[in-house]
Every structure is written in structure tokens, then in C-alpha cells.
N, CA, C and O of each residue as an XYZ file, in Angstrom:
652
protein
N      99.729     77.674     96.213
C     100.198     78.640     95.258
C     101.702     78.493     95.047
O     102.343     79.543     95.003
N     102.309     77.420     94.921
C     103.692     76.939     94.971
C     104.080     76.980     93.726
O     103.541     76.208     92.933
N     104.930     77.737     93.350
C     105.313     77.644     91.297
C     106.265     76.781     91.258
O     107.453     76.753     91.580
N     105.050     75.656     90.521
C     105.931     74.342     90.364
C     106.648     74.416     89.050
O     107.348     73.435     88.798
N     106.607     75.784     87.785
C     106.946     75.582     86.791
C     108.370     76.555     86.993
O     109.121     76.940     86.098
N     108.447     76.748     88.082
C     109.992     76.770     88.370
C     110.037     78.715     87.929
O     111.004     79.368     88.322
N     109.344     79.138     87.432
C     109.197     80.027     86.474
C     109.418     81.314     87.783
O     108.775     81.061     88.802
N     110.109     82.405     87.816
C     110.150     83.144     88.640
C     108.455     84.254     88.913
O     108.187     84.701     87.798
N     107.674     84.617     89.671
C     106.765     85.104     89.598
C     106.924     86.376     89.232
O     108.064     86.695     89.570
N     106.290     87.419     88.632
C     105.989     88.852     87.993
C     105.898     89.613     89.228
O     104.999     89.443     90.052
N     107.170     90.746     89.386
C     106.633     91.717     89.785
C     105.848     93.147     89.250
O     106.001     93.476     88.073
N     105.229     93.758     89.920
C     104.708     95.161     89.144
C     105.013     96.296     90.079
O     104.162     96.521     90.939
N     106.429     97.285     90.042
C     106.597     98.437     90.610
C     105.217     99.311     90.789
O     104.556     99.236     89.754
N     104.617    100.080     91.748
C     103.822    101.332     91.603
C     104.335    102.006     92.701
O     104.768    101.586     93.775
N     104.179    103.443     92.119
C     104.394    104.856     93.271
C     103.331    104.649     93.852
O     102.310    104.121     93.410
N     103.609    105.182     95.160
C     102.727    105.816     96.133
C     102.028    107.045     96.027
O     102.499    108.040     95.475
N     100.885    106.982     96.563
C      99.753    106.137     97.386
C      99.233    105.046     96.299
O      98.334    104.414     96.854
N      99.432    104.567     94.974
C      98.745    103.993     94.353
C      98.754    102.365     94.563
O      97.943    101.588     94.059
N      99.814    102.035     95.388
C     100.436    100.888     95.535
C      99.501    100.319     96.771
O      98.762     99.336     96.827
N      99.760    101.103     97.517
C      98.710    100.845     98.929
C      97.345    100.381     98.869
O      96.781     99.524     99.549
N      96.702    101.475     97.450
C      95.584    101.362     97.622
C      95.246    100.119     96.683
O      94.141     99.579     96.639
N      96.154     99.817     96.077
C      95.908     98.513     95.362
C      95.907     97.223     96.355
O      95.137     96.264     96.299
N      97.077     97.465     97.374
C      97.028     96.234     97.933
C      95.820     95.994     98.970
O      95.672     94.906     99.525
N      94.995     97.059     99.182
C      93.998     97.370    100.157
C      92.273     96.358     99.132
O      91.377     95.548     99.367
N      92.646     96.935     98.382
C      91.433     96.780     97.180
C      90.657     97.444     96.811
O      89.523     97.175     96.414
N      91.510     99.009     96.954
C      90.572     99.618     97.255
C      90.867    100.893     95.494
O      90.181    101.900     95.320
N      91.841    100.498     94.630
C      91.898    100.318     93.586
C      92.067     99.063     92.868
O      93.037     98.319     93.015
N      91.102     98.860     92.099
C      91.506     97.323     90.940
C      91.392     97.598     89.422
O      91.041     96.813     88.542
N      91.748     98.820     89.323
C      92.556     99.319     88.111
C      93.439    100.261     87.471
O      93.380    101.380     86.961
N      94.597     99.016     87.792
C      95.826     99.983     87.545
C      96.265    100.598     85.918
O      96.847     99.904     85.085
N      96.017    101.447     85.787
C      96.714    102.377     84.408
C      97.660    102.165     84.048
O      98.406    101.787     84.951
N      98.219    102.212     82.855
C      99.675    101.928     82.450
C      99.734    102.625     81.036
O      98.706    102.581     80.362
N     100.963    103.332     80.472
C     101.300    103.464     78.851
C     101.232    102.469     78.071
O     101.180    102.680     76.859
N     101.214    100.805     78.712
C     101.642     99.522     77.983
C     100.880     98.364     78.716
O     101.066     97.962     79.865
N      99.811     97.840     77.612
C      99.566     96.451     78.148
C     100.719     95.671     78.016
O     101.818     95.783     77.472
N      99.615     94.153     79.253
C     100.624     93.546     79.384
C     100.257     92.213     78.816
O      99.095     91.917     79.094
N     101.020     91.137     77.961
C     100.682     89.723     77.752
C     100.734     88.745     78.146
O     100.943     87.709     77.515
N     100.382     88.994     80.350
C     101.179     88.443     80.778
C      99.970     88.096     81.852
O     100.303     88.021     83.035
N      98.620     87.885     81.512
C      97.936     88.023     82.350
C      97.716     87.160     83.825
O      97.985     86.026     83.429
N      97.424     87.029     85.132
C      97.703     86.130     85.833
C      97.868     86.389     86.974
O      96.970     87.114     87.403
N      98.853     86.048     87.921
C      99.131     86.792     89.508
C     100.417     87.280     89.060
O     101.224     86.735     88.307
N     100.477     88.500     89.701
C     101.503     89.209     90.113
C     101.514     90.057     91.165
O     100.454     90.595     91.484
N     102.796     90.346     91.942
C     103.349     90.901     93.087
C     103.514     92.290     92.622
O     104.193     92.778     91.719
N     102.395     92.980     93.821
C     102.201     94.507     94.043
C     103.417     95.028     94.738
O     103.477     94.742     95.934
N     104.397     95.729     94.244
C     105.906     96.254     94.902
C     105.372     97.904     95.156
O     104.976     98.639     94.251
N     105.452     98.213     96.363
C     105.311     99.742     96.169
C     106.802    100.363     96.005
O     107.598    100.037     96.886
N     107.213    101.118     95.099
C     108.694    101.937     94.601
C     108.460    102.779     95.839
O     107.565    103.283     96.518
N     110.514    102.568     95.693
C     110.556    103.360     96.893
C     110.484    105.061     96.577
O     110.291    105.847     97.506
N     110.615    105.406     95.527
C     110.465    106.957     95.524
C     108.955    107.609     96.172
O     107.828    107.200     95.894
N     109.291    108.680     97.060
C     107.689    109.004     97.603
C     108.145    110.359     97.727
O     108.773    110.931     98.618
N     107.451    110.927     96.077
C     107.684    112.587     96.112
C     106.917    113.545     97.200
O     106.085    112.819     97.745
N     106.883    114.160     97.454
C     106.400    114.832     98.829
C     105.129    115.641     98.130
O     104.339    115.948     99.023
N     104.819    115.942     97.249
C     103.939    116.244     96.654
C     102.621    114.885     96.522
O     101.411    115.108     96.562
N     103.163    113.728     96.388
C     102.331    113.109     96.675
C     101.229    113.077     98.068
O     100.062    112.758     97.841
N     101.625    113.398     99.419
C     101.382    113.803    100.146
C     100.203    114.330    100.035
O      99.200    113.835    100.549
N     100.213    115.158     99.498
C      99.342    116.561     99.322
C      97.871    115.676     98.524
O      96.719    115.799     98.939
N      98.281    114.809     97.324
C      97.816    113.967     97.001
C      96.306    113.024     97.823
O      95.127    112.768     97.577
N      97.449    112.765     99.001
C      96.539    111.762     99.981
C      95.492    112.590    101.005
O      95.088    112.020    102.019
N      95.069    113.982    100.684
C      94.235    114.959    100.837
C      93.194    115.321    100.120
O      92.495    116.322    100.276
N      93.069    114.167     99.023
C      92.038    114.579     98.175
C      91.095    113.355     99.039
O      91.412    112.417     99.771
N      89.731    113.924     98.515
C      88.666    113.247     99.328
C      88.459    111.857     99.084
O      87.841    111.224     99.939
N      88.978    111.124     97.796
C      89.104    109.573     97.373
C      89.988    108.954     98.333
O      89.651    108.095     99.148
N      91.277    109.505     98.167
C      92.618    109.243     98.383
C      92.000    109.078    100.169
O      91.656    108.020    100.695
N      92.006    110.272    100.733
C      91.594    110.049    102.341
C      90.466    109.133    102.247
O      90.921    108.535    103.222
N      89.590    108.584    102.018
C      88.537    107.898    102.833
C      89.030    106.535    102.133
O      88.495    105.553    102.647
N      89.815    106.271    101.209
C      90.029    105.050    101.059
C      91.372    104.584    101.815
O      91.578    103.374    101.725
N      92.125    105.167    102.392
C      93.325    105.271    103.152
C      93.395    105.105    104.619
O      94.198    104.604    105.406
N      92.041    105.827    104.710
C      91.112    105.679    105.980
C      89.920    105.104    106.511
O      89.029    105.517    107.254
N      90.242    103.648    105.702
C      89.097    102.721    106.130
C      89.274    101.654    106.831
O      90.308    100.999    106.963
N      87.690    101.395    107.526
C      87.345    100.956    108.564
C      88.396    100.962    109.880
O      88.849    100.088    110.619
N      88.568    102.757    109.743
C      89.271    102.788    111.448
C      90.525    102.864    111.233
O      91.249    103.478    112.017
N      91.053    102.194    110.028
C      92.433    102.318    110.170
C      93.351    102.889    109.022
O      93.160    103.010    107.812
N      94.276    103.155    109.733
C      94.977    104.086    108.101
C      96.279    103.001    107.464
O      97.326    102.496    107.870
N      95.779    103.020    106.716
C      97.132    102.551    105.318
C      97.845    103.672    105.244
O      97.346    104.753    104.931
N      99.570    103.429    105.643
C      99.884    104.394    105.446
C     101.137    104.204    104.359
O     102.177    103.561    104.499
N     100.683    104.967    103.261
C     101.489    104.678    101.902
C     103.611    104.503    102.314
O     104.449    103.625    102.106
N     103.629    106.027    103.018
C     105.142    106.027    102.838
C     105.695    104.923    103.896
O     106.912    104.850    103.723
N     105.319    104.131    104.814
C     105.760    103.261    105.400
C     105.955    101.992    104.427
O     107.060    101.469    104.572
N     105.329    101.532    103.703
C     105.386    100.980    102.447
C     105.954    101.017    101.414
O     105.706    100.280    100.460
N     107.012    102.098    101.460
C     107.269    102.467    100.048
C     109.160    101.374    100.439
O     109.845    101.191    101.445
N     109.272    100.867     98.666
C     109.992     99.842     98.536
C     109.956     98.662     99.383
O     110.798     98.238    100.175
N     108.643     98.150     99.007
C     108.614     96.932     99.562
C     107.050     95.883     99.004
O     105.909     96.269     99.259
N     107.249     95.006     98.494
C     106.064     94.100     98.690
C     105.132     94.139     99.176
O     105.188     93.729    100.335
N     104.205     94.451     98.857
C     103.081     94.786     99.619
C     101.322     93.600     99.346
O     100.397     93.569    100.158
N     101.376     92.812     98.029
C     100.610     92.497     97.858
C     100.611     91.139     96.644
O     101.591     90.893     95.942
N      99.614     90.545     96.604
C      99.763     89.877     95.348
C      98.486     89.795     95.014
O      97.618     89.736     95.885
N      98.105     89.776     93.263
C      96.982     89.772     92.607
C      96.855     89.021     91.042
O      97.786     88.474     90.451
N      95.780     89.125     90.674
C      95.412     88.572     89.533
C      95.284     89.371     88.562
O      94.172     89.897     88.603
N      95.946     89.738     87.637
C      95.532     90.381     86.525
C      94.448     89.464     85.436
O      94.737     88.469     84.770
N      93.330     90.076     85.516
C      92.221     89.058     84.582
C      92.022     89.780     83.310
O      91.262     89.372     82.432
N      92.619     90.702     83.241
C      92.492     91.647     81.929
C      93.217     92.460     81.650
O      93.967     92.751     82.583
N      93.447     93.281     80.313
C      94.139     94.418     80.048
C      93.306     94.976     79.111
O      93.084     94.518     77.990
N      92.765     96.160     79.683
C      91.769     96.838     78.254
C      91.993     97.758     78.034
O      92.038     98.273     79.151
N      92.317     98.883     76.992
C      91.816    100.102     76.840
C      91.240    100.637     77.314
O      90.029    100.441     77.412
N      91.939    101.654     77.872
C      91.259    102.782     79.020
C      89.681    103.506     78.052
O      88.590    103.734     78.574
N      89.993    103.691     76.809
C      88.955    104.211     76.032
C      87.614    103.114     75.844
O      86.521    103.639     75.630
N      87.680    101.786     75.911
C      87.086    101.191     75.578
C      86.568    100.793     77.531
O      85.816     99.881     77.874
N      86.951    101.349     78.049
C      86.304    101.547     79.911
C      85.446    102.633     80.038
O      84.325    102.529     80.538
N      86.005    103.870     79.527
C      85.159    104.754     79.363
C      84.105    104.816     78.394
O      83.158    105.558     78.650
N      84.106    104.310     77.564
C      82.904    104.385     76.633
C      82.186    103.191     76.499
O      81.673    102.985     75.399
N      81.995    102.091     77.675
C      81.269    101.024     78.087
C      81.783     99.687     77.081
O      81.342     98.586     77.409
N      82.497     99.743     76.140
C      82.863     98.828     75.236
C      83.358     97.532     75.831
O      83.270     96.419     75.312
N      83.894     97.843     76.997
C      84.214     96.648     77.925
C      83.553     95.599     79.001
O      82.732     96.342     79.539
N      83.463     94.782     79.410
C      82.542     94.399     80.107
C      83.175     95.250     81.905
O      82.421     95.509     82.843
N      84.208     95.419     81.885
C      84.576     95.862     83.037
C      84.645     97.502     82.884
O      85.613     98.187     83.212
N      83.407     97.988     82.314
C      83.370     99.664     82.245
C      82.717     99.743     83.641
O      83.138    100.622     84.392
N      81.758     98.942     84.065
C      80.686     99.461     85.005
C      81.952     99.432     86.472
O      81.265     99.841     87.408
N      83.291     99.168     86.995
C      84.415     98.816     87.191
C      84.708    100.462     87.534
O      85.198    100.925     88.564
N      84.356    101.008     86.618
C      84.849    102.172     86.689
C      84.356    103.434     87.115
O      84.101    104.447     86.465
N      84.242    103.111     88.680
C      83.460    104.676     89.548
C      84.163    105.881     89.333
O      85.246    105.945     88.752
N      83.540    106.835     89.803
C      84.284    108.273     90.177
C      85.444    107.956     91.004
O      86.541    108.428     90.706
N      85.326    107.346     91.819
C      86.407    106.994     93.303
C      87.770    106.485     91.984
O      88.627    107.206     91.472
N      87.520    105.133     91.786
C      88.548    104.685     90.353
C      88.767    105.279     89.531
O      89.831    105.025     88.967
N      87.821    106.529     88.918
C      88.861    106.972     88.011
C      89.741    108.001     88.705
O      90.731    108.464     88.138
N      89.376    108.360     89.938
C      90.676    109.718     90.572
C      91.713    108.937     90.405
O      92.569    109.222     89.568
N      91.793    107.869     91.150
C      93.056    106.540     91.023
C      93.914    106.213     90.087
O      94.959    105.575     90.214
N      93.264    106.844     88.778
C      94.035    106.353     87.494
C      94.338    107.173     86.715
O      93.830    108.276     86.918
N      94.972    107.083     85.888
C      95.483    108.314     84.657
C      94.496    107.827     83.285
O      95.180    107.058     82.610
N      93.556    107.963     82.859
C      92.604    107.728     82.020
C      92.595    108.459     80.845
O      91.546    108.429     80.201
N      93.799    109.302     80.287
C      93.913    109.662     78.840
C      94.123    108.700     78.023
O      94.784    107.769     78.484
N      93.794    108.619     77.003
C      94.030    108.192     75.534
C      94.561    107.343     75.463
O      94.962    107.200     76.618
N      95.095    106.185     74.653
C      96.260    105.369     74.001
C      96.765    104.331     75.346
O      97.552    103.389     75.246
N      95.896    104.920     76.929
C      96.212    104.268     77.692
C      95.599    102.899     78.213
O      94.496    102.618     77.745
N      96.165    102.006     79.121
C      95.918    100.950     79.429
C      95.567    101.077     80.770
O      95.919    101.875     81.638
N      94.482     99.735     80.762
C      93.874     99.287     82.538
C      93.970     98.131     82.583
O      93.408     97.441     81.733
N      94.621     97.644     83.468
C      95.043     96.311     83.927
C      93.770     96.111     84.890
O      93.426     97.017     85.649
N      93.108     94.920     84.829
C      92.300     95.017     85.252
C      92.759     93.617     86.700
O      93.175     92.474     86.508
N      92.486     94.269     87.950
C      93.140     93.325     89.132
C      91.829     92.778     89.664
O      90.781     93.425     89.672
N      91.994     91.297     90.193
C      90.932     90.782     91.311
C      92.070     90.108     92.434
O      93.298     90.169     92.492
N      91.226     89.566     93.124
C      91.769     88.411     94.086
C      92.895     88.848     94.761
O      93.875     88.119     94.919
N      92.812     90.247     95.264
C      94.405     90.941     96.092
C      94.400     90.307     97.041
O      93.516     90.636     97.833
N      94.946     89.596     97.307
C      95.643     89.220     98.830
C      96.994     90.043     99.293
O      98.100     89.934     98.763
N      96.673     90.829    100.320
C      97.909     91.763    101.471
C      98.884     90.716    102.190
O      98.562     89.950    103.098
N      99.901     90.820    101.708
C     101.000     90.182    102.938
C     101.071     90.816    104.661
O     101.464     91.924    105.026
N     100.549     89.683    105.493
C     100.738     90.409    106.937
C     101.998     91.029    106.998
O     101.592     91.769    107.894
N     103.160     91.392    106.849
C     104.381     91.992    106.705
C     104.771     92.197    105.170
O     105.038     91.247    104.434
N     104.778     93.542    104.756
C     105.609     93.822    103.762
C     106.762     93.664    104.066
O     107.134     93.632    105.239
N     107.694     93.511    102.854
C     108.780     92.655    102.632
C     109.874     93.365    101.754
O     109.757     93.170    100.544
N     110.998     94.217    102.197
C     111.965     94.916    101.664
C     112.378     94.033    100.002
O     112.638     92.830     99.976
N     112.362     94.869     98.808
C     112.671     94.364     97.719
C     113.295     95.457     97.056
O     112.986     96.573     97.473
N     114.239     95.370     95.960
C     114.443     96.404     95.146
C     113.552     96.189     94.075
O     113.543     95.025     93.674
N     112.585     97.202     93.328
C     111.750     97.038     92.298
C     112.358     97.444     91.061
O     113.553     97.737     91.027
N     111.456     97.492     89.808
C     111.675     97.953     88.532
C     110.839     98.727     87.673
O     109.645     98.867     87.937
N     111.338     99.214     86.719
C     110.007    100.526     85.903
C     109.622     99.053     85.087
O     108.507     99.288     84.621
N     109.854     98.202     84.845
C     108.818     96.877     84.073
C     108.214     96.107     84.933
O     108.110     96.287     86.147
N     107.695     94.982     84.106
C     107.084     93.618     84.513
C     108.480     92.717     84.842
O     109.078     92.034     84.010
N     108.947     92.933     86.659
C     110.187     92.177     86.588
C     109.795     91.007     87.070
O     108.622     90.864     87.417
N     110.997     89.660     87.204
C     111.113     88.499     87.966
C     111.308     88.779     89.213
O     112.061     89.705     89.517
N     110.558     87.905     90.315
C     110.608     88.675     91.543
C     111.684     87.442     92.009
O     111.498     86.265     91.703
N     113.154     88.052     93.018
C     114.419     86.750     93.257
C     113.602     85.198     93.921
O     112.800     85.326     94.847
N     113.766     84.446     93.611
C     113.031     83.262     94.314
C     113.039     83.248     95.711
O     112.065     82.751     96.276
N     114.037     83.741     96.425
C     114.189     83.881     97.844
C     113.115     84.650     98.688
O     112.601     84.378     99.773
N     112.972     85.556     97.945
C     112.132     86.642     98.303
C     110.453     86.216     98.085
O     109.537     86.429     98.879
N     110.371     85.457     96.558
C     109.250     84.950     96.593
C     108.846     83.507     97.910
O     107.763     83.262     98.443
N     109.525     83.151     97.998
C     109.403     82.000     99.419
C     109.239     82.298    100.516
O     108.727     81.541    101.340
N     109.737     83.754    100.826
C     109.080     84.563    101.672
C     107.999     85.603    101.872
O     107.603     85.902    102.998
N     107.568     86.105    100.856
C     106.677     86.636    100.577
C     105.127     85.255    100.233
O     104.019     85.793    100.219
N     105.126     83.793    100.009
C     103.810     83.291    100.366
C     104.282     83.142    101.480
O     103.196     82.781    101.933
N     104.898     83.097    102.297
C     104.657     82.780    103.902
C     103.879     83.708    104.409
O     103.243     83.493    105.440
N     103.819     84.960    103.702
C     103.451     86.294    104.206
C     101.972     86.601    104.233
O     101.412     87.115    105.201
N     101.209     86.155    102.786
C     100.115     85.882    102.597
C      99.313     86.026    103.361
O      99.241     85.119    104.190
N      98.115     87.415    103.532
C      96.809     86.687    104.553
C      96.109     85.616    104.126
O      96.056     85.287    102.941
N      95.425     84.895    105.242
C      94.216     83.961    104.665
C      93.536     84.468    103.770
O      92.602     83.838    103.272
């Protein structure tokens, strides 16, 4: 997975808990105001802001049993501003066209996934496969876009890579 086109790799900022549960797999569709034309791998950054209300959040019955699987807990705010993952974006669809089966990736979309997502109107689902978790998250400053992740950081982050 070596970018031989020199090209810096895509990061994607998310708040917490949503970041976690992406890098877990235990969301693979992330919401957005804005598709993206950029489809491919990109680096899961969890932002460091972690409103305390979110908290309260990780008490809902999705949020806990996916946080709390197999034995062990993901724990979002230990994570927050830092690298946490890398994935494939294989799609960007209309959240409307998920909900009303128009997509081939509607059936994609459980009860559990939609608590996960913001699913009004005009909105977007990035649709993720192939998450691979870095054994060590990896201190980064993130961005509210689709940023370039520094090359340094990317050279350390595939070392990080699980199998």
C-alpha cells in the first residue's frame, strides 16, 4: 500500500464516538452535508473536540454494545485527535436514495446504522469497506475537510496497520 504516485493520502476528521466506531467496523456509513469525488482509501482521524454530552451519547443501547464488543471496550475519548484507522470509500450515495432502497447499499442500512448517522434530507453516505485499525493510534492535527495527511505521518501510520 506504498503511494507510489507521490500523491499525499486523504484524511477524513470525525467527532467522537463516531470515529471509533468506524475504525472498529462497527459503522460503515459515514454521513456528511457533502459528497465526496474522491472515492478510494482514506485515513479515519478522530477530532480532538469530545463534547461531554457526547458521553451521555455512548449510553444509548447501539452506541454501548458496539463499544462493548467482544469483551472489550473502545474507548472513544482516548482516541480523540489522533489516527485511528484507514478505509475504502466504495461509494457516495444519497442518504434518501438508502432509505428508500434506490441504492444497492440500502439493505447496509440497519437500525444499529442508522442511530450512527444523521439521515435527513439533502444528506450524504459515504459508503466505507476494508477498515483496517492501526495497532497504535497516532497523534495528528485534523481538519473540517477532505485533508492531505503530512507524508511523515503517513509512513508512520502504514507501519501501524493491523494484518
Amino acid at each position: 500500500m506504498v503511494n507510489s504516485a507521490k500523491k499525499p493520502m486523504k484524511a477524513l476528521s470525525v467527532q467522537q464516538p463516531w470515529a471509533t466506531l468506524l475504525s472498529i467496523g462497527a459503522k460503515t456509513i459515514e454521513t456528511r452535508t457533502w459528497a465526496t469525488t474522491s472515492p478510494g482509501t482514506i485515513v479515519i482521524h478522530a477530532s480532538r473536540a469530545y463534547p461531554p454530552e457526547l458521553r451521555l451519547m455512548e449510553r444509548n443501547p447501539a452506541f454501548y454494545s458496539a463499544l462493548h464488543h467482544d469483551g472489550l471496550y473502545a474507548d472513544p475519548s482516548r482516541d480523540a485527535g489522533q489516527i485511528l484507522a484507514v478505509a475504502d470509500v466504495v461509494a457516495c450515495v444519497k442518504v434518501d436514495y438508502l432509505l428508500d432502497g434506490r441504492s444497492k447499499y440500502a439493505s447496509r442500512l440497519t437500525n444499529r446504522e442508522k442511530a450512527f448517522g444523521d439521515y435527513r434530507e439533502g444528506r450524504w453516505g459515504w459508503i466505507l469497506e476494508n477498515v483496517r485499525r492501526l495497532v497504535t493510534p497516532i497523534a495528528c492535527r485534523g481538519s473540517r475537510v477532505l485533508w492531505p495527511l503530512p507524508p511523515d505521518v503517513e509512513l508512520r501510520m502504514l507501519g501501524e496497520l493491523c494484518a
